[in-house]
C-alpha positions as CSV (number, residue, x, y, z in Angstrom):
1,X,202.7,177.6,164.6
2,X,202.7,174.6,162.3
3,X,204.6,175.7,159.5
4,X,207.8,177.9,158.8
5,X,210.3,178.9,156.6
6,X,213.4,181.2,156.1
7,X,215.0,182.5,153.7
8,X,218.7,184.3,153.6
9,X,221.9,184.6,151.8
10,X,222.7,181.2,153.1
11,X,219.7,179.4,150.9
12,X,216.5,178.9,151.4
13,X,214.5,176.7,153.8
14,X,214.9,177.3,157.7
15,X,216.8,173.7,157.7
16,X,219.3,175.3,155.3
17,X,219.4,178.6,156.9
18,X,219.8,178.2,160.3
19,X,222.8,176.1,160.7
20,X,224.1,179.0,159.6
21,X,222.7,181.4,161.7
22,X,222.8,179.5,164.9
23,X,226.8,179.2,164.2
24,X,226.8,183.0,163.5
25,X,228.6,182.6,160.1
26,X,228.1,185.9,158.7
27,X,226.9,185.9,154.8
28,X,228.0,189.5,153.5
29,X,230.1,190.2,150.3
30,X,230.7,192.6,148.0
31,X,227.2,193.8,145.9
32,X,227.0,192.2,142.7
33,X,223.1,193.1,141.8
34,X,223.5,196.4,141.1
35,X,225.9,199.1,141.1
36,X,227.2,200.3,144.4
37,X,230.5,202.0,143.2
38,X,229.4,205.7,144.3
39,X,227.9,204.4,147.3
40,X,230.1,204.9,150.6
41,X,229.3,201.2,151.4
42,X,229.5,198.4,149.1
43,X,228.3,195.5,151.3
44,X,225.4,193.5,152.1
45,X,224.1,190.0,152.4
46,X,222.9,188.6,149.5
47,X,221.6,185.4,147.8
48,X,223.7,184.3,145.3
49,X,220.9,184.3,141.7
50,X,218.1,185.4,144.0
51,X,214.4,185.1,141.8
52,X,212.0,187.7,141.7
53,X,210.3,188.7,145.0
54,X,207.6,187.5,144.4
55,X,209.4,184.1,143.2
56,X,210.8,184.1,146.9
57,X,208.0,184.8,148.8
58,X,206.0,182.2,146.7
59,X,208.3,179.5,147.6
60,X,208.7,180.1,151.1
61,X,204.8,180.2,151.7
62,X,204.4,176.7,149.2
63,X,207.6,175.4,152.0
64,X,205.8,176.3,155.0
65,X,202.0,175.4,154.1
66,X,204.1,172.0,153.0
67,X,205.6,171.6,156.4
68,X,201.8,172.4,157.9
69,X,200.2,169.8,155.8
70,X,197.6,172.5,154.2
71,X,195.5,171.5,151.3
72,X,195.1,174.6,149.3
73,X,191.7,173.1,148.0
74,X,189.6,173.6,151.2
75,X,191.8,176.5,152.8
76,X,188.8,179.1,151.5
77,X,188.6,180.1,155.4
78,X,192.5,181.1,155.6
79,X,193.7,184.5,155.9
80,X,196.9,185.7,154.2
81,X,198.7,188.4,155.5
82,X,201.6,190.2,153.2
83,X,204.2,191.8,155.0
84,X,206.9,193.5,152.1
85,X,208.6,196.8,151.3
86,X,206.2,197.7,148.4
87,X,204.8,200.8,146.7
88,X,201.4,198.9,146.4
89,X,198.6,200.8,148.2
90,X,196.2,198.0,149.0
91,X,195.8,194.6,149.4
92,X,194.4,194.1,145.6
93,X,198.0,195.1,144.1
94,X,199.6,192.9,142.0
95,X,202.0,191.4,143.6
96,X,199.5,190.8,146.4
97,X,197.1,189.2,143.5
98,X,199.9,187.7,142.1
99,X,201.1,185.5,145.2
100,X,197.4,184.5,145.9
101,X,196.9,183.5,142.6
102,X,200.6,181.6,142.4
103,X,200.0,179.5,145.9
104,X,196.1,179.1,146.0
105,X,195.6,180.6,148.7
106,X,192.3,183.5,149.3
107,X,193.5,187.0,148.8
108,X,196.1,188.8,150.7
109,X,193.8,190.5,153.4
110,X,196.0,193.1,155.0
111,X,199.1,194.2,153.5
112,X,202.2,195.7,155.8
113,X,204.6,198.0,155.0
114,X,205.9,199.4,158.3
115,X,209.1,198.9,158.0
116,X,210.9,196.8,160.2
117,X,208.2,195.9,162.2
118,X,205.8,194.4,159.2
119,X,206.3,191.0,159.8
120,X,205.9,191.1,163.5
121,X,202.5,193.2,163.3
122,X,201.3,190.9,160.9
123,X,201.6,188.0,163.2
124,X,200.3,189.9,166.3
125,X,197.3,190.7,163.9
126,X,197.3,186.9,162.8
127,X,197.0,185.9,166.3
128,X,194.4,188.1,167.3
129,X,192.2,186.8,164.4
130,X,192.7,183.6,165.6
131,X,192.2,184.1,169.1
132,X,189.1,186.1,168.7
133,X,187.6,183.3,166.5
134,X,187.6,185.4,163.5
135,X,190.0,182.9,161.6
136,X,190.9,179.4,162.4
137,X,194.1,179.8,160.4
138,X,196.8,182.3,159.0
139,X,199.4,182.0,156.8
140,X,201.9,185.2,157.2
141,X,204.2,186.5,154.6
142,X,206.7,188.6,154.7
143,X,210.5,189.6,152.6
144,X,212.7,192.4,151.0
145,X,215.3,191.8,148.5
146,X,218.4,194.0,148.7
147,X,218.0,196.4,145.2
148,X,219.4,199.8,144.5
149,X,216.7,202.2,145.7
150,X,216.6,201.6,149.3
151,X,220.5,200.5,149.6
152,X,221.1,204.4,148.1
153,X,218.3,205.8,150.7
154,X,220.4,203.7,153.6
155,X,223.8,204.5,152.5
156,X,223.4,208.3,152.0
157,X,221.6,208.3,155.2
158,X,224.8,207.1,156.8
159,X,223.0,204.2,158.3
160,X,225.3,201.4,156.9
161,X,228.2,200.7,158.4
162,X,231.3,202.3,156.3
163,X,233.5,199.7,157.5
164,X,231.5,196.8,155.8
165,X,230.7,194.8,159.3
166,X,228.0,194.5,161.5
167,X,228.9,194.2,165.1
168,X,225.2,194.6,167.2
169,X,226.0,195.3,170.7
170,X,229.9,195.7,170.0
171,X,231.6,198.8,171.6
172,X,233.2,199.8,168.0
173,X,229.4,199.3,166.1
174,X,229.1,201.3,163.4
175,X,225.7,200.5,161.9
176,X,223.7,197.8,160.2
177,X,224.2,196.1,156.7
178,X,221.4,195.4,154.0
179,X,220.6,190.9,153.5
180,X,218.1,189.5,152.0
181,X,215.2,188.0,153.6
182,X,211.9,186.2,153.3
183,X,210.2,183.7,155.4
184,X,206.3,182.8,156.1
185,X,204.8,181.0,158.6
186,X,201.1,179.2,159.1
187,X,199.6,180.0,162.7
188,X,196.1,178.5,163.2
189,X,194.2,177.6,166.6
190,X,195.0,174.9,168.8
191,X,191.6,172.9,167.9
192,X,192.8,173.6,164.2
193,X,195.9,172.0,164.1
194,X,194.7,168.8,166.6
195,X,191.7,168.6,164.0
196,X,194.2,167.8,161.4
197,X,196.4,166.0,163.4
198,X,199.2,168.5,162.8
199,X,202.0,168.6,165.6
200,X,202.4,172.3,166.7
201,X,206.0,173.4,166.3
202,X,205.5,176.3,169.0
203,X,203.0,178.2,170.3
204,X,203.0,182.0,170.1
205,X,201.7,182.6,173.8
206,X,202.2,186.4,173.9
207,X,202.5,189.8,171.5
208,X,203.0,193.4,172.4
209,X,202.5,196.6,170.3
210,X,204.0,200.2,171.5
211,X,205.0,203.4,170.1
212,X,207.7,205.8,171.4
213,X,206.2,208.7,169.5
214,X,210.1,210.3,170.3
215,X,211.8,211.1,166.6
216,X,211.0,210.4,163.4
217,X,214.2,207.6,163.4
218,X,216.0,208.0,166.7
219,X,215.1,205.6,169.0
220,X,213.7,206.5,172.5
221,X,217.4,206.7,174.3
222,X,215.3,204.9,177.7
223,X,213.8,202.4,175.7
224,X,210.4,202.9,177.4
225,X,208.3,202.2,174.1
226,X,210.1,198.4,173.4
227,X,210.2,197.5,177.5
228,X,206.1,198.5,177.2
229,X,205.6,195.9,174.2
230,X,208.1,193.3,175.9
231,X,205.9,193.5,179.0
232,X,202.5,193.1,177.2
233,X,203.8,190.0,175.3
234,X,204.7,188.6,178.9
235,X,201.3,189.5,180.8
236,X,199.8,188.5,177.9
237,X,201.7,184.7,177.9
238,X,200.6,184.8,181.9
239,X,204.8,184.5,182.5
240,X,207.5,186.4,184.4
241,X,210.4,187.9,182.9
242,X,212.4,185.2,184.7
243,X,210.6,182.2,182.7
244,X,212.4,183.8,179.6
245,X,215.5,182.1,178.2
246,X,216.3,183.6,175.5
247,X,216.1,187.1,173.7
248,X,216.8,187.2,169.6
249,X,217.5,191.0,169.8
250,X,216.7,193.8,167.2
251,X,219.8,195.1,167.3
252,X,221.4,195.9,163.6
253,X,224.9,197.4,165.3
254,X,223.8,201.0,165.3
255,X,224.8,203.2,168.1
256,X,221.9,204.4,169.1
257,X,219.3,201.8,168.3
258,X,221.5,199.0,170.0
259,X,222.1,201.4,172.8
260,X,218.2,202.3,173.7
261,X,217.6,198.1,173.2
262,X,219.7,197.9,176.1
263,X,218.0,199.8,178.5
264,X,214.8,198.4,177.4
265,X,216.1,195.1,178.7
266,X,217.1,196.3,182.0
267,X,213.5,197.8,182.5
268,X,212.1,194.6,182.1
269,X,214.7,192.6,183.6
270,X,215.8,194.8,186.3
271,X,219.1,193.1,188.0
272,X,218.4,189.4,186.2
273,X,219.4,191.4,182.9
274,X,222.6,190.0,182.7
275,X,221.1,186.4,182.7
276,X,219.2,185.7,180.3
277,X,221.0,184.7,177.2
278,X,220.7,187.3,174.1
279,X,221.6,187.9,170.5
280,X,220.8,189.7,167.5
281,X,221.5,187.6,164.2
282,X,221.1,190.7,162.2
283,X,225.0,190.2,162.7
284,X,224.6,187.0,160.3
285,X,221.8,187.9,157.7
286,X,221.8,191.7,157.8
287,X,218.9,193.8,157.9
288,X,216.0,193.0,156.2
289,X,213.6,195.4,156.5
290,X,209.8,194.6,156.1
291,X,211.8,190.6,156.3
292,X,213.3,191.1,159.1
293,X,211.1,190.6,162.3
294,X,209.4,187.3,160.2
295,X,212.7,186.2,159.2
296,X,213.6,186.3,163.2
297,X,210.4,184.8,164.3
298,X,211.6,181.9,162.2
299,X,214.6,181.8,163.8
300,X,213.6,182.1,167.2
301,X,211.3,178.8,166.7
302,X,214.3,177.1,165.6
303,X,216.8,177.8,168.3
304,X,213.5,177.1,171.2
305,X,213.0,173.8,169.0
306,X,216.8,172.7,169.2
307,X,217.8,174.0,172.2
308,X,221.1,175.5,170.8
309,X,220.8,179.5,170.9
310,X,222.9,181.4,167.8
311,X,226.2,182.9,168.0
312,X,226.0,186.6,168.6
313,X,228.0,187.3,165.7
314,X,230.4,190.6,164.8
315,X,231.3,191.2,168.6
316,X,234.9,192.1,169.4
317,X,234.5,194.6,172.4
318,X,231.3,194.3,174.2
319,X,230.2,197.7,174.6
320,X,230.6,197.9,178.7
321,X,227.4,199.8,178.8
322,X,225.5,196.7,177.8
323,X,225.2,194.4,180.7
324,X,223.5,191.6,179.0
325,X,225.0,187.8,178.9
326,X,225.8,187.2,175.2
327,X,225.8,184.3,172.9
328,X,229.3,184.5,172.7
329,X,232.0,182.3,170.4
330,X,229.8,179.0,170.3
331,X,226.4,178.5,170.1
332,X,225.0,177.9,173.5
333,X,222.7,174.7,174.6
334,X,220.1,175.2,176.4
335,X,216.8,173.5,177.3
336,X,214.4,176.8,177.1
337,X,211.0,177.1,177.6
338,X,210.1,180.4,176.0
339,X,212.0,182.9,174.0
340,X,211.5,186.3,172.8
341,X,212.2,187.8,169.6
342,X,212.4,192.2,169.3
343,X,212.2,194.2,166.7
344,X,211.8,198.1,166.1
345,X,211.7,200.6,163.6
346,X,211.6,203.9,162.4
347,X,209.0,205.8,163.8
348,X,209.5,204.5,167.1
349,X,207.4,201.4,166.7
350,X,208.3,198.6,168.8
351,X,207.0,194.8,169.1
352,X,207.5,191.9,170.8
353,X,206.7,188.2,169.8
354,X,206.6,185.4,173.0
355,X,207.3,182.4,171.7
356,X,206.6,178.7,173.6
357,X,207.7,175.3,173.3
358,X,204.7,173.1,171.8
């Protein structure tokens, strides 16, 4: 990875963003977008004059190829991958034409829409393009802007929490909150980058893809599906669950979800669960849907980079079913040499990004 950026309530660019994150400041207010006053929920986190989606996502890609030092004039090679909650059907849709168009960049080749897992498929796809020597170099997209249609679809389905708070792993959770989020990020081979003379600012040594095929939302109560993608990202990288050092979790402070997360990580972990440092910052930006697993890609590459892990914000009563050593009042130093960054979604699809220091 050569190039990042984030985007959250807290601004945009991952060197505005993560301060925040890492010190687990949460960003949710009252919704001022759009009307929320029959909802049973009226919070989320939000940036304050957001632009248009497309807007967003433009600007974070323009950051990031920036940051990777990408001429748009000779990227004709480059693959583009669109991860967003959209009603387009294909890859030729506008918005997909439209963010080609505004960052000169080839077309969008694939586009994503599976829900919280978008972004992360998108980069195990980008990484398997790369590695098979189909592309030298791919620049992932991916974002959701809280608006009124899925907030209603969330709230009715009693998946926000009523009491305005997200507290992932907390014994008194009572589910996830909406934010805003986009972020991209440029992968591209090893030879690519050196050709360029481009410094890598991590290396994505491992992915995993599984299904729980369980319920159409409930998670898999054993966590079998997530532990199955957590341990293909790790055979994959050629490490040992004891090389990790750090876990951004997916959880989003819903009972079950959170709960199922869990016992993912002691199938992998076995009794050195309660070492390895963990956190969801889902706590600090809320959910972001298709945003969400790039957004915490992002992240992840930024706490490996600094060595300082983020806060696990919301907790007031770790749940004493969940064994797992978290990220508690401070952020936490720590020289790590690979971290791992979950997410799941509906449907039971799980994934599992490995993430090494350059």
């Amino acid at each position: 990875m050569t190039g990042l950026d984030a985007l959250t309530a807290h601004g945009r660019g991952a060197a505005v963003v993560q301060p925040h994150i890492t010190a687990g400041r949460a960003a949710f207010s009252t919704v001022d977008r759009f009307a929320v006053q029959r909802h049973r929920v009226h919070r989320a986190a939000l940036l304050p004059e957001a632009g248009t989606l497309l807007d967003e996502l433009a600007g974070s890609v323009q950051r990031a190829c920036g940051q990777a030092e990408l001429d748009v004039r000779t990227a004709a090679r480059d693959v583009l991958l669109l991860a967003v909650h959209s009603d387009e059907p294909t890859p030729q849709g506008p918005l997909s034409r439209a963010l080609s168009a505004r960052c000169g960049l080839p077309a969008v080749t694939r586009l994503y829409t599976t829900a919280c897992v978008a972004g992360s498929t998108a980069v195990a796809d980008a990484a398997a393009l790369i590695a098979s020597g189909r592309a030298d170099r791919v620049v992932v997209a991916a974002g959701y802007l809280v608006e009124p249609i899925q907030y209603a679809l969330f709230d009715a389905g009693r998946a926000l929490a009523r009491d305005g708070e997200v507290r992932p792993f907390s014994a008194d959770r009572r589910g996830a909150l909406l934010g805003d989020g986009v972020a991209a990020v440029v992968l591209e081979a090893a030879e690519s980058a050196a050709a360029r003379g481009v410094q890598a600012l991590a290396v994505l040594a491992g992915w995993g893809r599984a299904g729980d095929a369980h319920h159409v939302v409930r998670p898999r109560p054993d966590g079998a599906g997530l532990a199955r993608a957590i341990e293909c990202a790790l055979r994959r990288g050629g490490i040992g669950a004891d090389q990790v050092g750090y876990v951004n979790a997916n959880a989003n402070g819903a009972v079950l979800g959170d709960s199922a997360e869990v016992e993912a990580l002691r199938l992998v972990f076995g009794k050195g669960v309660g070492k390895v440092p963990v956190s969801s910052t889902k706590g600090v930006h809320g959910h972001a849907l298709e945003g969400s697993a790039l957004l915490e890609l992002v992240v992840t590459v930024e706490a490996l980079r600094s060595g300082r892990l983020p806060v696990q914000a919301g907790l007031r009563a770790p749940d004493p079913q969940c064994p797992l050593d978290l990220v508690r009042d401070l952020p936490r130093e720590s020289a790590i040499r690979y971290a791992l960054s979950l997410n799941s979604a509906f449907g039971g699809a799980n994934t599992a990004l490995l993430v090494g220091a350059a």
